[in-house]
C-alpha positions as CSV (number, residue, x, y, z in Angstrom):
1,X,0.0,0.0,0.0
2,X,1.4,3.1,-1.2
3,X,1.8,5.6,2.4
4,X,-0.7,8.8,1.7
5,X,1.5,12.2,1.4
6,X,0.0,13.2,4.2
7,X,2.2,11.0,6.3
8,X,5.7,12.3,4.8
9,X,4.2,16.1,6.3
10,X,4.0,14.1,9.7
11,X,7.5,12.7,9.3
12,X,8.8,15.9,8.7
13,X,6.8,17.1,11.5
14,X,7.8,14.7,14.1
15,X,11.5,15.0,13.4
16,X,11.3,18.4,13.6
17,X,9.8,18.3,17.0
18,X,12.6,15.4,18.6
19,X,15.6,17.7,17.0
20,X,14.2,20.7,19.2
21,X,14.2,17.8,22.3
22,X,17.4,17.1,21.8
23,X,18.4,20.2,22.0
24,X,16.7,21.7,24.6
25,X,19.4,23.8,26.9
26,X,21.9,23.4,24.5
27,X,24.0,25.9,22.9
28,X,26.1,25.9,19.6
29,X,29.0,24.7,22.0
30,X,27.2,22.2,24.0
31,X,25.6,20.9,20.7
32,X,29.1,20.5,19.0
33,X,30.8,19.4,21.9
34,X,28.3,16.4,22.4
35,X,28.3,13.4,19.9
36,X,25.7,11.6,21.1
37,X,23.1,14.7,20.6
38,X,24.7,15.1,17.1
39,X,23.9,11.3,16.0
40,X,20.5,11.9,17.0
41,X,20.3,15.2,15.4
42,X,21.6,13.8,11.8
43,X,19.2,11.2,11.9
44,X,16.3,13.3,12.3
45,X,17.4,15.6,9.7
46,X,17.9,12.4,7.5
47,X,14.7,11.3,7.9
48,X,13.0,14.8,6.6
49,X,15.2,15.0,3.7
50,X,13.6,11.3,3.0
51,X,10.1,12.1,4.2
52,X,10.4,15.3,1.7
53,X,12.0,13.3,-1.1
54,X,9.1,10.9,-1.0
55,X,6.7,13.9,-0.6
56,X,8.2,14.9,-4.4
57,X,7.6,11.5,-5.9
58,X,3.9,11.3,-4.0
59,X,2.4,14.5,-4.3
60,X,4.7,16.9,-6.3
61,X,2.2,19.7,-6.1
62,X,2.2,20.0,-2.4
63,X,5.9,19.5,-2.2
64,X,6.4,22.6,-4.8
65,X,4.9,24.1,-2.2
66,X,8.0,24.0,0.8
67,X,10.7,26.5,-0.2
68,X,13.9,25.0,-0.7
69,X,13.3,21.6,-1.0
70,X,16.1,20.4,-3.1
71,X,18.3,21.8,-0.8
72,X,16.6,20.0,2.4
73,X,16.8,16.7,0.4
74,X,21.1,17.6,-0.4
75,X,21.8,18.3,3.2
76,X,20.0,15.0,3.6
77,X,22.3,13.4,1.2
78,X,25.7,15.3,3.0
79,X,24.4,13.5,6.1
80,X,24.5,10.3,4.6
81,X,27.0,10.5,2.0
82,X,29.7,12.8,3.4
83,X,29.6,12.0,7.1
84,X,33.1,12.6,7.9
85,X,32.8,15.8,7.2
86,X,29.9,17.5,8.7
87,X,30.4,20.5,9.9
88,X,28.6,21.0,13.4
89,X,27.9,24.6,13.3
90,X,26.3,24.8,10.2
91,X,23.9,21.8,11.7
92,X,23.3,24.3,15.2
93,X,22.4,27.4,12.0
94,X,19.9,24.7,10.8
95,X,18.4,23.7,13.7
96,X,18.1,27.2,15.1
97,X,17.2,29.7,12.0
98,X,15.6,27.1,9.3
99,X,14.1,24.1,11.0
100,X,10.9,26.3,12.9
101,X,10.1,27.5,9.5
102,X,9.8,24.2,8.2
103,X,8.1,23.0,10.7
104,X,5.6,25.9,10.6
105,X,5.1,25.0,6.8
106,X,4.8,21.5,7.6
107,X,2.1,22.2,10.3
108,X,0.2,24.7,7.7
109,X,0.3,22.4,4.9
110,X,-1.4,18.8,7.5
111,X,-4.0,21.8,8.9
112,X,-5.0,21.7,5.0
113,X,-4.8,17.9,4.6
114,X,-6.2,16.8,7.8
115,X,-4.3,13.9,9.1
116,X,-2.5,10.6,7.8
117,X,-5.5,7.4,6.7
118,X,-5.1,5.1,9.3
């Protein structure tokens, strides 16, 4: 069964809300400084460039729709492809200055859709 686009918004959604629990009280230091935090981090992002990569494929007019979506889905591919050499503080930039935005899109656009099919 083919997952309803809806449920990519949610997965970008979600991720986006457990990258702001993991980094609750932390600061660009702290969140460079701790590894653990950063694996976590990485895997979130990984999972909305994938969430919006299949949001593309499934419903390319809503996905149009996100500004800067090829660049989301690239960072996801630095993440997985160029691992040794992510650079922390431009993760911390993300998280802090781009990440509520897409959430708030993300939020806007399932307010539209209404929720996932069970």
């Amino acid at each position: 069964m083919e997952r309803d686009s809806r449920a990519f918004l949610w997965d970008v959604r979600r991720a986006a809300d457990l990258v702001a629990e993991f980094t609750a009280g932390l600061d660009a230091e702290g969140y460079v400084a701790n590894r653990l935090v950063n694996a976590a981090v990485e895997r979130q992002f990984e999972i909305i460039g994938e969430a919006l990569n299949q949001l593309t494929k499934a419903a390319p007019g809503i996905a149009h729709r996100i500004p800067h979506l090829p660049e989301i889905v690239s960072f996801r591919n630095v993440l997985i492809h160029g691992y040794s050499k992510v650079d922390h503080q431009i993760v911390w930039s993300i998280i802090k200055t781009r990440l509520p935005v897409l959430r708030d899109i993300a939020d806007a656009l399932l307010a539209e859709l209404g929720p996932p099919d069970a």
